[in-house]
C-alpha positions, -999 to 999 in steps of 0.1 A, spaced: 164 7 165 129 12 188 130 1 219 99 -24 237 81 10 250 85 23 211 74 -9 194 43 -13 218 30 24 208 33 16 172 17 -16 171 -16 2 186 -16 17 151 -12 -13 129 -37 -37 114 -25 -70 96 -41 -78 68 -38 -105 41 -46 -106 3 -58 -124 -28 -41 -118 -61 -59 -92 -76 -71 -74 -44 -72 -38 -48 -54 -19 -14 -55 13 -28 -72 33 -59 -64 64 -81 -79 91 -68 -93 81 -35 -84 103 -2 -58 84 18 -57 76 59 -29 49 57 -1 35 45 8 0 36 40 -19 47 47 -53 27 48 -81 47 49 -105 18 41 -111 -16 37 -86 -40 20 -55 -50 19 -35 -81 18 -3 -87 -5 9 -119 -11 42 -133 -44 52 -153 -32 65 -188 -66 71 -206 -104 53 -191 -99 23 -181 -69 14 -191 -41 7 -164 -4 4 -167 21 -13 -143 46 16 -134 65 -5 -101 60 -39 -84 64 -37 -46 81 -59 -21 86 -73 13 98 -44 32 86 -19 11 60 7 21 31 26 3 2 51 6 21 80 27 28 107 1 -14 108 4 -10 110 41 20 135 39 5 159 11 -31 150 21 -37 146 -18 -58 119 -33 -42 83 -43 -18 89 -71 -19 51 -81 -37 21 -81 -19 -8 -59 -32 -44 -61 -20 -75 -50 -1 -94 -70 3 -128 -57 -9 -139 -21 4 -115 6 5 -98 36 3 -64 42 
């Protein structure tokens, strides 16, 4: 519900970006300075539980968005998200 004058200032902030399956966006543990709006494709979402060893807690979806609760509670990544088939972000 933004108007042309809304839409304009927000799109100085955003920066499309496309991405192979496997791609990490985002890792456990790093600080944050964005978030992530899918485009297309997929993303998944993947906890560490014990070293190096990952597991898949949520796959993400066009229209979904990730990476602000690090922007909002300026705490590190909580999760890993990588690409899981080509996409858009």
């Amino acid at each position: 519900n933004l108007n042309q004058d809304e839409l304009a200032v927000i799109k100085t902030y955003l920066r499309h970006r496309t991405f192979k399956p496997g791609a990490t966006i985002y890792s456990q543990g790093d600080h944050g300075s964005s978030v992530c709006f899918v485009v297309d494709g997929e993303m998944d979402v993947l906890k560490l539980d014990g070293p190096g060893k990952e597991v898949k807690v949520a796959v993400l979806t066009k229209g979904q968005a990730v990476g602000e609760m690090a922007i909002i509670d300026g705490l590190t990544r909580s999760a890993t998200i990588r690409a899981r088939s080509s996409g858009s972000a």
